[in-house]
MDTraj code that builds the backbone (N, CA, C; nanometers):
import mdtraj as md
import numpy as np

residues = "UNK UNK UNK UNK UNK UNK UNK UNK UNK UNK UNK UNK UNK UNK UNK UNK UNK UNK UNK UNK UNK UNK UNK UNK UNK UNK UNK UNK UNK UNK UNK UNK UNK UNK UNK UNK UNK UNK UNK UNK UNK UNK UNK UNK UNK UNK UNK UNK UNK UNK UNK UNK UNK UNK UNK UNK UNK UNK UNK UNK UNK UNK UNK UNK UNK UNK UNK UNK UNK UNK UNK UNK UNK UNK UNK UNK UNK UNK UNK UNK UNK UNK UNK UNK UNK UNK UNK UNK UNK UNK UNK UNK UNK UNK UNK UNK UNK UNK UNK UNK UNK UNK UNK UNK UNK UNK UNK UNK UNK UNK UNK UNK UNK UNK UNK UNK UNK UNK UNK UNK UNK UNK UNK UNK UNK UNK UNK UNK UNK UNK UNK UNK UNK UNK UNK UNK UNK UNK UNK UNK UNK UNK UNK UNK UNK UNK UNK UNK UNK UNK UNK UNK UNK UNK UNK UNK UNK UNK UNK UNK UNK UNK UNK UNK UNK UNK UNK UNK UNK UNK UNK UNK UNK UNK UNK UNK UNK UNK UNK UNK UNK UNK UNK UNK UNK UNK UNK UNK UNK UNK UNK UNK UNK UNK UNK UNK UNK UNK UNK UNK UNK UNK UNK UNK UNK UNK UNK UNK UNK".split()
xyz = np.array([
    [17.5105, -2.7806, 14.3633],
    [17.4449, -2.7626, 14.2336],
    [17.5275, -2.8247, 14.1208],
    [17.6302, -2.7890, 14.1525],
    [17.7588, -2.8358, 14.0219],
    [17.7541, -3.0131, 13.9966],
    [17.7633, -3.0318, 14.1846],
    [17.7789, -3.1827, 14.1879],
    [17.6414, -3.2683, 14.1165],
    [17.4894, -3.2123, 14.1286],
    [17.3684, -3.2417, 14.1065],
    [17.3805, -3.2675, 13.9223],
    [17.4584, -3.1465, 13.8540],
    [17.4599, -3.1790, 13.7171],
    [17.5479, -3.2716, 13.6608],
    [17.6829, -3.2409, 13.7392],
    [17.7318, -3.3915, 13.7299],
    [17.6504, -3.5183, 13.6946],
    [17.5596, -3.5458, 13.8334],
    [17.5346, -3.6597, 13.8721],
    [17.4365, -3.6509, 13.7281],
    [17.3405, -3.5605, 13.6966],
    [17.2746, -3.6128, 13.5570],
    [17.3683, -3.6222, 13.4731],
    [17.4204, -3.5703, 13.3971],
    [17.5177, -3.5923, 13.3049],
    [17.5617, -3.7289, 13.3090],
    [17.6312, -3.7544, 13.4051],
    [17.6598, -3.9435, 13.4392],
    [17.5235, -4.0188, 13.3825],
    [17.4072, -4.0007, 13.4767],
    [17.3172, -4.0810, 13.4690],
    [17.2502, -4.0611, 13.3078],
    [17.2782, -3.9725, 13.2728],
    [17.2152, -3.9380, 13.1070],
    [17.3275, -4.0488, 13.0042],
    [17.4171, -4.0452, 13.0557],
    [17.4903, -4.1222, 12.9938],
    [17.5476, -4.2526, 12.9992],
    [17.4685, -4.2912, 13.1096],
    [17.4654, -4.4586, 13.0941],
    [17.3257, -4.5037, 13.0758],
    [17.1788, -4.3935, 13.0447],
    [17.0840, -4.4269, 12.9981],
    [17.1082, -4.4464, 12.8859],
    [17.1788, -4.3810, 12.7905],
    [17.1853, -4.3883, 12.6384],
    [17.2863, -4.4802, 12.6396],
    [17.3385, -4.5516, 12.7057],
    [17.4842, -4.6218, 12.6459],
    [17.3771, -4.7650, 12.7104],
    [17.2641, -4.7656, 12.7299],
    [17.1544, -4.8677, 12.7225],
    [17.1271, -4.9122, 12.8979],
    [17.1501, -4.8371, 12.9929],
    [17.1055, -4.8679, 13.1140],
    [16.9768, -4.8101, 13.1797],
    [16.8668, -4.8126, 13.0230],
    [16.7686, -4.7344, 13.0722],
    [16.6934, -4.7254, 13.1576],
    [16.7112, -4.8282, 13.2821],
    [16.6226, -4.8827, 13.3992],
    [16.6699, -4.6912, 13.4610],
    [16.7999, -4.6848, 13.4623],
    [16.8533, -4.5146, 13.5621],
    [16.7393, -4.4255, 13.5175],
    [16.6341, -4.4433, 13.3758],
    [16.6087, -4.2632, 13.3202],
    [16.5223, -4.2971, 13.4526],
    [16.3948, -4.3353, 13.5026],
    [16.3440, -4.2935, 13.6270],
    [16.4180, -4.2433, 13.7410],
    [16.5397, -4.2700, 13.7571],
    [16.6562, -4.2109, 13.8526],
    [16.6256, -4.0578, 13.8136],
    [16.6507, -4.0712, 13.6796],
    [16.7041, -3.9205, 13.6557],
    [16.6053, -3.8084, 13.6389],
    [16.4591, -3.8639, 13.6206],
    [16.3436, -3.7701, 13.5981],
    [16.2787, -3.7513, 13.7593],
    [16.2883, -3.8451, 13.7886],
    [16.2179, -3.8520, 13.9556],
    [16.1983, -3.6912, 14.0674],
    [16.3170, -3.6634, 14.0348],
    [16.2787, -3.5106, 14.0479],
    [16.2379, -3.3728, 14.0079],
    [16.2156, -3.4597, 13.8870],
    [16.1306, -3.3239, 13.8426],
    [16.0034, -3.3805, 13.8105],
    [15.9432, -3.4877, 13.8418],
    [15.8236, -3.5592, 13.7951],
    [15.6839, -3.4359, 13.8798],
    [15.7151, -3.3930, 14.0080],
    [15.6240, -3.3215, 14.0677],
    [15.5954, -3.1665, 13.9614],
    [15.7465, -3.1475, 13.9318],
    [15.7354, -3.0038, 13.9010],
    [15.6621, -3.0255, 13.7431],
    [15.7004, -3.1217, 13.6820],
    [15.6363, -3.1832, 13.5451],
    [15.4728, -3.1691, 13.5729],
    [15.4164, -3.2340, 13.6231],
    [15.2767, -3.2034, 13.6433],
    [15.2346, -3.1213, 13.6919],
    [15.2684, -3.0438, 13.8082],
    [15.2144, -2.9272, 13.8397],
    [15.1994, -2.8390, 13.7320],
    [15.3000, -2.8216, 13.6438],
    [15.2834, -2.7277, 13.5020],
    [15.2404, -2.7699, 13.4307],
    [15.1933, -2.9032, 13.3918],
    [15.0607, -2.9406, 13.3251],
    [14.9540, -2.9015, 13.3656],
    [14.9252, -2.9079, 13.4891],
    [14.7915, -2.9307, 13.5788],
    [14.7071, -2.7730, 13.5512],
    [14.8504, -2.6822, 13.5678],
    [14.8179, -2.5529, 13.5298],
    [14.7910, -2.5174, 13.3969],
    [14.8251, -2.5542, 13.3293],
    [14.8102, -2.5511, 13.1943],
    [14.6148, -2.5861, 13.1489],
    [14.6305, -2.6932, 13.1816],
    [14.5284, -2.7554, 13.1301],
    [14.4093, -2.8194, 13.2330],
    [14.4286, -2.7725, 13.3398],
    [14.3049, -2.7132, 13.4597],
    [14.2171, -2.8974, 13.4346],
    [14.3061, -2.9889, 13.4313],
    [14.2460, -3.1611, 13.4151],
    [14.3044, -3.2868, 13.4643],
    [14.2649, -3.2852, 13.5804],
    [14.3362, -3.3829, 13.6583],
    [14.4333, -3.4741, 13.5670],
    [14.3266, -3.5647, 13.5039],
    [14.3726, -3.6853, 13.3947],
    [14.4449, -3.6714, 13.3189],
    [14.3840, -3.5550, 13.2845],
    [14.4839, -3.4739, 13.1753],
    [14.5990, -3.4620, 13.2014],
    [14.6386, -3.4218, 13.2700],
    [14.7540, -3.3581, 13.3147],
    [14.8337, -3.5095, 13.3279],
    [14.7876, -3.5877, 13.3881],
    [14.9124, -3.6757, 13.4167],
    [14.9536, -3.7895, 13.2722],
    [14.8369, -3.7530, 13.2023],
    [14.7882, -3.7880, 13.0797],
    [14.9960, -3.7230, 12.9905],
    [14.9382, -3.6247, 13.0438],
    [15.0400, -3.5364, 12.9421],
    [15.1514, -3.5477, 12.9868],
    [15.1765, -3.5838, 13.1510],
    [15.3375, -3.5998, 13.1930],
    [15.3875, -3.7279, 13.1438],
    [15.2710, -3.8622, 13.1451],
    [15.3321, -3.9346, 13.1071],
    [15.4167, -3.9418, 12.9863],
    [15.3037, -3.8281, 12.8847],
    [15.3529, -3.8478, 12.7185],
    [15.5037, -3.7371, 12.7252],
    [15.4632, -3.6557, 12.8494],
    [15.6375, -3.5746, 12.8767],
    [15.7486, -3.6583, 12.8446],
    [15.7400, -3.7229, 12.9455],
    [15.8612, -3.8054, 12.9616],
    [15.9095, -3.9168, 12.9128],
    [15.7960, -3.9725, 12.8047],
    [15.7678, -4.0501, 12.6912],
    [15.9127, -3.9782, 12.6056],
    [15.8536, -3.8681, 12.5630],
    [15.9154, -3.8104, 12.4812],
    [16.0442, -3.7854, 12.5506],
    [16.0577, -3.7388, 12.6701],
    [16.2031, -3.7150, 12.6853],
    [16.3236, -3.8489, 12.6808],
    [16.2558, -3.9548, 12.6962],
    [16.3397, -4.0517, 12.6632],
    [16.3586, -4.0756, 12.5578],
    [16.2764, -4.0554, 12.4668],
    [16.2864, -4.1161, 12.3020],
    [16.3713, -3.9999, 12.2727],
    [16.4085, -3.8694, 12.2881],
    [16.4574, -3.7790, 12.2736],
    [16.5842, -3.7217, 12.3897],
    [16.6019, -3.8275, 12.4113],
    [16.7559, -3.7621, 12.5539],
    [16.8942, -3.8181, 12.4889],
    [16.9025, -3.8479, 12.3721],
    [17.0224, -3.7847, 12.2230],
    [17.0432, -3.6781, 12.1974],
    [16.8965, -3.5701, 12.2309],
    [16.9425, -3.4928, 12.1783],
    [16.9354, -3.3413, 12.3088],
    [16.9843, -3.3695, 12.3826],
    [17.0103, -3.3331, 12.4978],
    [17.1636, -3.2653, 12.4982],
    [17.1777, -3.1934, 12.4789],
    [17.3067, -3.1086, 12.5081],
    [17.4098, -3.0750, 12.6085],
    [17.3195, -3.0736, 12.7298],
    [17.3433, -2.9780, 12.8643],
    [17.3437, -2.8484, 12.8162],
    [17.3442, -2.7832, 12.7226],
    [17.3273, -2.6352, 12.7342],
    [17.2696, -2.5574, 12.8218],
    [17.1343, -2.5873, 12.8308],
    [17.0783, -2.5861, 12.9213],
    [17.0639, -2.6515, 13.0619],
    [16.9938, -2.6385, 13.1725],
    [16.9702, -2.7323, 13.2630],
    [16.8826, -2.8714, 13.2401],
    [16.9168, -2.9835, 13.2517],
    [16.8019, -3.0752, 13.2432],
    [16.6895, -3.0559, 13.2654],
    [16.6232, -2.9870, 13.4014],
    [16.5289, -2.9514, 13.4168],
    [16.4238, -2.8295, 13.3467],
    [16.5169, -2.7802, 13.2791],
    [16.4774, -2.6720, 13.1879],
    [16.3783, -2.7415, 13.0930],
    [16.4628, -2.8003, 12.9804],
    [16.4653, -2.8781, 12.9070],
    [16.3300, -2.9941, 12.9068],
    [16.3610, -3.0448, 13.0319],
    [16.2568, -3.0958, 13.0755],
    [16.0905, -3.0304, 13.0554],
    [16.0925, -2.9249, 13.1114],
    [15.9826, -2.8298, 13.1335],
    [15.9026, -2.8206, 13.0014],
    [16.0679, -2.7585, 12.8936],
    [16.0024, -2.7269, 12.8092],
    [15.9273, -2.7986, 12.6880],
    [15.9714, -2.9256, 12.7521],
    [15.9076, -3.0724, 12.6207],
    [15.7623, -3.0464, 12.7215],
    [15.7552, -3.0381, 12.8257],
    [15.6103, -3.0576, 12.8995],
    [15.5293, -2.9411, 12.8690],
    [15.5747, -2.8317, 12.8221],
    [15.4815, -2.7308, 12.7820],
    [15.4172, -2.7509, 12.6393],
    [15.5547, -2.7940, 12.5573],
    [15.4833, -2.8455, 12.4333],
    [15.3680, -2.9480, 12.4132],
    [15.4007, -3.0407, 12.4649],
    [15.2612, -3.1378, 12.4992],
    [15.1447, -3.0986, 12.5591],
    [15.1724, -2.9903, 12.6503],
    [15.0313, -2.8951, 12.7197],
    [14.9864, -2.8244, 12.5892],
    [15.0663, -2.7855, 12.5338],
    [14.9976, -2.6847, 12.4534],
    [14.9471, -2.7726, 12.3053],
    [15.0261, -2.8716, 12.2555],
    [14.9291, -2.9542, 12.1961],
    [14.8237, -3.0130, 12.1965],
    [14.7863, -3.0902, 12.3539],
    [14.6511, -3.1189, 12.3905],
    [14.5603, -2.9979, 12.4306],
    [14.6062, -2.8508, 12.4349],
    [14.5371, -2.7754, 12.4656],
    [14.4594, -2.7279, 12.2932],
    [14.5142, -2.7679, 12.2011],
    [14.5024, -2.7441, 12.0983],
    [14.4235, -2.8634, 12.0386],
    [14.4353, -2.9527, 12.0672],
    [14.3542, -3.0757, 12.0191],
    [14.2135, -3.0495, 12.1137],
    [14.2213, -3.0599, 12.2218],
    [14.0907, -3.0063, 12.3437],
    [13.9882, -2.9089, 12.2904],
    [14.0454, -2.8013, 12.2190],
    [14.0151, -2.6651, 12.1738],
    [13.8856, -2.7542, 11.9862],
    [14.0079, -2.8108, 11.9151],
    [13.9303, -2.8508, 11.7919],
    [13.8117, -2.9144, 11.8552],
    [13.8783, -3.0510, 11.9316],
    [13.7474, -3.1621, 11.9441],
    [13.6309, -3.0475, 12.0275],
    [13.6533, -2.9685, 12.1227],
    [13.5162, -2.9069, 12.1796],
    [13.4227, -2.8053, 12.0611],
    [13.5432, -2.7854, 11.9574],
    [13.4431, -2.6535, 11.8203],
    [13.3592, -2.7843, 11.7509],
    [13.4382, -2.9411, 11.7166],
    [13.3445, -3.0154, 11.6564],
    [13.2242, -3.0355, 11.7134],
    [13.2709, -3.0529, 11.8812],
    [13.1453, -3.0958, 11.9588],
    [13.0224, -2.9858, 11.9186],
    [13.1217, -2.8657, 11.9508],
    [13.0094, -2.7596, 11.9328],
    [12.8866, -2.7682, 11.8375],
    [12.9781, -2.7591, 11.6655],
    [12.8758, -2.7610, 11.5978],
    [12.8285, -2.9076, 11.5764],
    [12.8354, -3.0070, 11.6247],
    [12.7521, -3.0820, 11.6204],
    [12.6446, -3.0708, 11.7381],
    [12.6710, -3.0104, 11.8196],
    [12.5154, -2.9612, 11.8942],
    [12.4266, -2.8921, 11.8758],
    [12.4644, -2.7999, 11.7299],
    [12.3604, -2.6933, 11.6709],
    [12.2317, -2.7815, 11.6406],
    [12.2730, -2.9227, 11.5443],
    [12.1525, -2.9537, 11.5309],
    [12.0269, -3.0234, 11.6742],
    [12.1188, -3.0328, 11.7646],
    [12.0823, -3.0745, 11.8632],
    [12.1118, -2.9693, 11.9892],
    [11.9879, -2.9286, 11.9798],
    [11.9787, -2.8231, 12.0968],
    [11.9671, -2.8761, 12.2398],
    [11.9406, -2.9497, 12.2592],
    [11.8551, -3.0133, 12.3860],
    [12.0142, -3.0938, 12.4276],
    [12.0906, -3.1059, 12.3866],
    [12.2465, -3.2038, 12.4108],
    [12.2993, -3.1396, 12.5557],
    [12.3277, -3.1931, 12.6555],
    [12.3796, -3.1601, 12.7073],
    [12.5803, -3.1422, 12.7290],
    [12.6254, -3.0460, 12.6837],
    [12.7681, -3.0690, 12.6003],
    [12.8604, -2.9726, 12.7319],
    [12.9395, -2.9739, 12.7691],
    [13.0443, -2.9226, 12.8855],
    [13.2195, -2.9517, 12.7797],
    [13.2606, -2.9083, 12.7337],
    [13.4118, -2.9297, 12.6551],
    [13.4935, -2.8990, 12.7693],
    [13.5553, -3.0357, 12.7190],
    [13.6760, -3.0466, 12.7982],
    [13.7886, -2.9661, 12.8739],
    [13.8152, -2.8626, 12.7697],
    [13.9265, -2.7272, 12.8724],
    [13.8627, -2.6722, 12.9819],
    [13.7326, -2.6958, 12.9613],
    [13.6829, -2.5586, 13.0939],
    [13.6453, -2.6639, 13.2052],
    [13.6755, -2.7748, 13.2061],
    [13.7030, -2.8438, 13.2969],
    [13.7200, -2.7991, 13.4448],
    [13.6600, -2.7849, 13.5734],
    [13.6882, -2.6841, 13.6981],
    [13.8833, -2.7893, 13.7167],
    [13.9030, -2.6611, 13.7838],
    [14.0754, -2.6979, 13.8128],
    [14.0303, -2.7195, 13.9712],
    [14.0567, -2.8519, 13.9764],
    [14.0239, -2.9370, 14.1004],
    [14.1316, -2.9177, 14.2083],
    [14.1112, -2.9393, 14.3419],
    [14.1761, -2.9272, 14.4785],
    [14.3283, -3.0002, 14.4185],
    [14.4369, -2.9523, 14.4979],
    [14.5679, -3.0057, 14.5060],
    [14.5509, -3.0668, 14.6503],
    [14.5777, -3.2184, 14.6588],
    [14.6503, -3.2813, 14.7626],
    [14.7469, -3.2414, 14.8258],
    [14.7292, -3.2692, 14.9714],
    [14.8593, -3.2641, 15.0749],
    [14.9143, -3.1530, 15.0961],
    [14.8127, -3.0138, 15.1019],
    [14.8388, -2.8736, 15.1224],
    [14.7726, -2.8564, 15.2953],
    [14.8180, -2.7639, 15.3304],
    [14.7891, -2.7617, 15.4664],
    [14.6361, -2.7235, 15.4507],
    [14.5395, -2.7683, 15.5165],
    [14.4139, -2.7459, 15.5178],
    [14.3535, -2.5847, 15.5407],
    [14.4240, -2.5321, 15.6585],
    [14.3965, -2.3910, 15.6791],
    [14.3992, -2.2903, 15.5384],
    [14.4964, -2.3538, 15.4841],
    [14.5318, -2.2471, 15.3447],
    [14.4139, -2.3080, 15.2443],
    [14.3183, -2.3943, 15.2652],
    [14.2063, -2.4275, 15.1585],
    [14.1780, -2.3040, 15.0558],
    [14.1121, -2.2114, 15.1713],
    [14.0413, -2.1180, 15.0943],
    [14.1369, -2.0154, 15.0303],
    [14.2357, -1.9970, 15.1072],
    [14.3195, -1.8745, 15.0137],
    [14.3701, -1.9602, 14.9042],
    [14.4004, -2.0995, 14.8726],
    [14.4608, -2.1222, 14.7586],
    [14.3496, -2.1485, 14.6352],
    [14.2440, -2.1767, 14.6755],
    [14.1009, -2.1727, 14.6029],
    [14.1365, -2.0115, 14.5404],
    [14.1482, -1.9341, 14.5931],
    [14.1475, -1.8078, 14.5606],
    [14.2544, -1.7215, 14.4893],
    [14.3752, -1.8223, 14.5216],
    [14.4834, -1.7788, 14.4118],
    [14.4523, -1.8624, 14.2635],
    [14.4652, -2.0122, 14.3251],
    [14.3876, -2.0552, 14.1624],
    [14.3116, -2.0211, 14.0623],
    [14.1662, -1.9543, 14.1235],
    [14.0690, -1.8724, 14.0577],
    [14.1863, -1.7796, 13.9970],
    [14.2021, -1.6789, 14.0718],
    [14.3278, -1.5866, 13.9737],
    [14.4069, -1.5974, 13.8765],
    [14.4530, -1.7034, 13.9294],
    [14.5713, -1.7760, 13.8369],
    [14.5232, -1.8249, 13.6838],
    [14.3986, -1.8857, 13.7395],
    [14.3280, -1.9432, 13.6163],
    [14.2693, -1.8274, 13.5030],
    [14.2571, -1.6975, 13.5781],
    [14.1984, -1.5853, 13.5133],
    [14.3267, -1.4900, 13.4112],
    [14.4562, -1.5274, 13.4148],
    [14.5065, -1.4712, 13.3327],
    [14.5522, -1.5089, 13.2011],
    [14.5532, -1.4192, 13.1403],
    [14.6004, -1.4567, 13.0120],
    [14.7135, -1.6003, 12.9981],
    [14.6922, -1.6907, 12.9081],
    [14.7739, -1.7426, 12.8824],
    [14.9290, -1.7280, 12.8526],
    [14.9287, -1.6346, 12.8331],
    [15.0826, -1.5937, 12.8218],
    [15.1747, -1.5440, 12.9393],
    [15.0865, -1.4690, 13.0120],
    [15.1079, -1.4346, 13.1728],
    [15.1308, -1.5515, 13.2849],
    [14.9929, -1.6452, 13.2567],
    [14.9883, -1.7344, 13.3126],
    [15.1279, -1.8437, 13.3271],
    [15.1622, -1.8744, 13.1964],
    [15.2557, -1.9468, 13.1494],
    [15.4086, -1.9281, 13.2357],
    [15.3979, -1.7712, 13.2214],
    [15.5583, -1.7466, 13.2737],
    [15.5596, -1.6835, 13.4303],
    [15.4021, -1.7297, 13.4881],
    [15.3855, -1.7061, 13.6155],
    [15.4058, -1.8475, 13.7279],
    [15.3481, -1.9503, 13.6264],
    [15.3487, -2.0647, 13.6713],
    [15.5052, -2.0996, 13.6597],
    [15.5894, -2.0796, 13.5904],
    [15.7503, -2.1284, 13.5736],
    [15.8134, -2.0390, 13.6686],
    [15.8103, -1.9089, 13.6661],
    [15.8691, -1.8053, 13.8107],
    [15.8522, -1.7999, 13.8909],
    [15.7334, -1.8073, 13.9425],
    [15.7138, -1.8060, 14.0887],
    [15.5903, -1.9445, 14.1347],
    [15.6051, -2.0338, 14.0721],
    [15.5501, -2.1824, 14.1506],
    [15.6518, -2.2945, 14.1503],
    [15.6679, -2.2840, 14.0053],
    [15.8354, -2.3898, 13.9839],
    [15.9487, -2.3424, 14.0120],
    [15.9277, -2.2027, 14.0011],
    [16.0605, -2.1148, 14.0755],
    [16.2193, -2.1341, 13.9669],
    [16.1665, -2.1561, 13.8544],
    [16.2298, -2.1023, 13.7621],
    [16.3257, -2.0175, 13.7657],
    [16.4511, -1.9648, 13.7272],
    [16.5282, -1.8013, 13.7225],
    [16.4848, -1.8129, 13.5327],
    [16.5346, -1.6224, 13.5613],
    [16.4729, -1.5806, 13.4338],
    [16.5452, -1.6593, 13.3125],
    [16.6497, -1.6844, 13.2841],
    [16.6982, -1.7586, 13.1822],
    [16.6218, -1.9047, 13.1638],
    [16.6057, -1.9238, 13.2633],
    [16.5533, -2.0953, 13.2690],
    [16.4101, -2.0668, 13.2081],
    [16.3613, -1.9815, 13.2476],
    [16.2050, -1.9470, 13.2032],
    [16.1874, -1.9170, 13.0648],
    [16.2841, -1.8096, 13.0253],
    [16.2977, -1.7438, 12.8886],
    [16.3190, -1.8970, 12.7912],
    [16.4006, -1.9367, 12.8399],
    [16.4521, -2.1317, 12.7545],
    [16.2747, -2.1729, 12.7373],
    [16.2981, -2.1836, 12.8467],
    [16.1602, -2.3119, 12.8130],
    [16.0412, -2.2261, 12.7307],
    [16.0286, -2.1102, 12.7451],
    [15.8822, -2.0512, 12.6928],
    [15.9716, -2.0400, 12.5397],
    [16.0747, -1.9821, 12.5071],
    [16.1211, -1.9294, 12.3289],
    [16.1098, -1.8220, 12.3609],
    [16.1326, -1.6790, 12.4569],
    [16.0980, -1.5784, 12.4591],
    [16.2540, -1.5601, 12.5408],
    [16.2519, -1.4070, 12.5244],
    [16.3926, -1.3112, 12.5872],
    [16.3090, -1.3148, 12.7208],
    [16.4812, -1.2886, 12.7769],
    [16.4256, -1.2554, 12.9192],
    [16.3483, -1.1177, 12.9628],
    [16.3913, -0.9798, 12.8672],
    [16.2926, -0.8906, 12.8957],
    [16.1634, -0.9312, 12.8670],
    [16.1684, -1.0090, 12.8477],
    [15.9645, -1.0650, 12.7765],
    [15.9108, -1.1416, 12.9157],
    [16.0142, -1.1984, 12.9725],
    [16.0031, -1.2745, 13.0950],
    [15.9764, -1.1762, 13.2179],
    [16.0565, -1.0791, 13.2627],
    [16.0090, -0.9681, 13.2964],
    [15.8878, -0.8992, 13.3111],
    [15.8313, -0.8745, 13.1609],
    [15.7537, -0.7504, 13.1234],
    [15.6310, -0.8355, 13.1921],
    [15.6434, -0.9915, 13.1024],
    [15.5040, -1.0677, 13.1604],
    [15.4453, -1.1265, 13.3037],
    [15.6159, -1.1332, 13.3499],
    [15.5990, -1.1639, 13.5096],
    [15.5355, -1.0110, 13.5900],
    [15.6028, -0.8799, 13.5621],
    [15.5177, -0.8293, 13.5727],
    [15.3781, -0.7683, 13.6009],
    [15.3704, -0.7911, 13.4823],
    [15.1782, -0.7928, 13.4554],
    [15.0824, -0.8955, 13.5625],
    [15.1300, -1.0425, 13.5213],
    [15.0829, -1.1296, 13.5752],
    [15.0523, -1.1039, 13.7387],
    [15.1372, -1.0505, 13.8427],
    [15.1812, -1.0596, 13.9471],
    [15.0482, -0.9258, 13.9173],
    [15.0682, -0.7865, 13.8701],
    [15.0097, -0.6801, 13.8412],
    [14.8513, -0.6917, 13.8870],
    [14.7857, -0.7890, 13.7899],
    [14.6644, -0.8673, 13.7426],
    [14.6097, -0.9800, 13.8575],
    [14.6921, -1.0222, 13.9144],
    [14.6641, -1.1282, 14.0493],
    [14.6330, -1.0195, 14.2335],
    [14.7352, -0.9280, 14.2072],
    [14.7139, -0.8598, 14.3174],
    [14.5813, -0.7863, 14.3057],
    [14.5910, -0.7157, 14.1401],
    [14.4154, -0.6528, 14.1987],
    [14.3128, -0.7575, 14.2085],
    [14.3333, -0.8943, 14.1277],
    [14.1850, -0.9866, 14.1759],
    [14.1813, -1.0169, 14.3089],
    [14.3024, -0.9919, 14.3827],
    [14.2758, -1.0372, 14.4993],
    [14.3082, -0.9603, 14.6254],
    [14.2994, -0.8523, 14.5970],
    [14.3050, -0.7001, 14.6971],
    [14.1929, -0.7680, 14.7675],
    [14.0793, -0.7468, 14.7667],
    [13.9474, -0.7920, 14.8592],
    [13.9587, -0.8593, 14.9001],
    [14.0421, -0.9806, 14.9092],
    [14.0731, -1.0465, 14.9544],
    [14.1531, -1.0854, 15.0492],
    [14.2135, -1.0101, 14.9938],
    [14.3954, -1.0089, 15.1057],
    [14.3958, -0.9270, 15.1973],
    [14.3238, -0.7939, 15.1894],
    [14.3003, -0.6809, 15.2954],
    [14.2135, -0.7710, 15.4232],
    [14.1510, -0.8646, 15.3997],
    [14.1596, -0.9357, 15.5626],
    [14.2685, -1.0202, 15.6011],
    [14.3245, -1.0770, 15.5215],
    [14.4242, -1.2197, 15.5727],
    [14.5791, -1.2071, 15.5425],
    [14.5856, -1.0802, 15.5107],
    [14.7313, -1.0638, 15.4695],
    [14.8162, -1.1019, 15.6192],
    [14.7675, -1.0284, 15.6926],
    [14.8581, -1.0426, 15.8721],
    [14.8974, -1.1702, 15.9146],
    [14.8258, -1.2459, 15.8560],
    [14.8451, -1.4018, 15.8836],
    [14.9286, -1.5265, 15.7956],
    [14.9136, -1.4528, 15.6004],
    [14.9088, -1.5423, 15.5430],
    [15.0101, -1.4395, 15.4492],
    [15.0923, -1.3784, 15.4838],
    [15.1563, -1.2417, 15.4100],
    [15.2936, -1.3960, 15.3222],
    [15.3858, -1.4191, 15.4468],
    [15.4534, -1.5477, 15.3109],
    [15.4135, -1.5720, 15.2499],
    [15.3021, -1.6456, 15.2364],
    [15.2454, -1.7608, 15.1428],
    [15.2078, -1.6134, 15.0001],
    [15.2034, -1.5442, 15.0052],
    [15.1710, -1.4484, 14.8976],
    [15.3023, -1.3369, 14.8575],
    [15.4024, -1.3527, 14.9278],
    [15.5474, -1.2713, 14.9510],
    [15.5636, -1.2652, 14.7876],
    [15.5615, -1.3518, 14.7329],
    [15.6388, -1.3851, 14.5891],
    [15.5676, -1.2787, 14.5298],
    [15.4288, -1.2548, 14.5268],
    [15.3526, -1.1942, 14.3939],
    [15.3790, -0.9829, 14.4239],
    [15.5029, -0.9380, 14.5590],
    [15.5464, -0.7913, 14.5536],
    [15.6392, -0.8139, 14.5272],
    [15.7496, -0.9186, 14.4753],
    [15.8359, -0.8818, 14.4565],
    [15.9226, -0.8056, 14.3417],
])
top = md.Topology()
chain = top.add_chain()
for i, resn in enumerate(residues, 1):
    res = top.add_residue(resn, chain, resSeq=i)
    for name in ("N", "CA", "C"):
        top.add_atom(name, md.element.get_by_symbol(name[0]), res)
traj = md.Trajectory(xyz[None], top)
């Protein structure tokens, strides 16, 4: 682990001393975890990669001001949430304009962009189709705030400090909401799990702990 921050630290610092061909060196591993927390965010294929690109846009125009205080990957995360939550906010205006411009036009056929269905993930084992259809639905059903620090703890696998960084919140807040979240997922999916738990109990281990 020690040696891994090293190695960014080096590579952060012969990107800025102008060897910027390395920053793909240095993002490359977190490029998966970068979109997956878009993807969640903002339930849009395009979108999403839409937004990693403008991630990491920004993290280069901005890796001056990079500290190490944190973990890179932290850091990382948390420029990618900001951009989720800006286009989730731009998504939000343009669908109220759409809106009322369909009042005068009733007959419009209008679908806004956020509610977009959150489409299949590639390269998952096929058997697990339907149970992950079924955590998604869940997933997609909680509060945004739950959601947020559910997707960083237990998908990106975050620890609580790393989580608390990237969201602006204490770690008892990280807690209280991981919590809930986990709380809120098990009852949507009690009916569910009372047949397939015997089989599929790992793949769901994270949400008793």
């Amino acid at each position: 682990m020690q040696e891994d921050r090293q190695h960014e630290a080096e590579l952060i610092r012969r990107v800025l001393a102008g060897e910027t061909d390395l920053f793909h060196e240095l993002i490359r591993p977190y490029e998966k975890m970068v979109y997956v927390t878009l993807f969640t965010m903002l339930r849009n294929e395009s979108e999403a990669e839409d937004a990693a690109q403008e991630a990491m846009i920004s993290a280069f125009r901005y890796l001056h001001t990079f500290r190490g205080d944190a973990k890179f990957s932290t850091w990382l995360v948390t420029i990618a949430m900001n951009e989720g939550r800006q286009r989730l906010r731009r998504l939000k205006r343009a669908a109220e304009d759409s809106l009322e411009d369909t009042v005068e036009e009733p007959e419009g056929d209008f679908t806004p962009a956020f509610l977009t269905d959150w489409r299949e993930i590639p390269l998952e084992a096929l058997e697990r189709q339907e149970l992950r259809q079924k955590l998604r639905e869940a997933v997609d059903s909680l509060p945004k705030i739950y959601r947020e620090v559910f997707v960083l703890r237990d998908l990106q696998e975050l620890n609580q400090e790393e989580t608390a960084a990237a969201l602006g919140i204490t770690v008892t807040a990280v807690k209280v909401r991981l919590h809930r979240a986990r709380m809120m997922l098990q009852k949507s999916l009690v009916p569910y799990l009372q047949g397939s738990v015997p089989s599929r109990k790992s793949f769901f281990g994270r949400l008793s702990q």
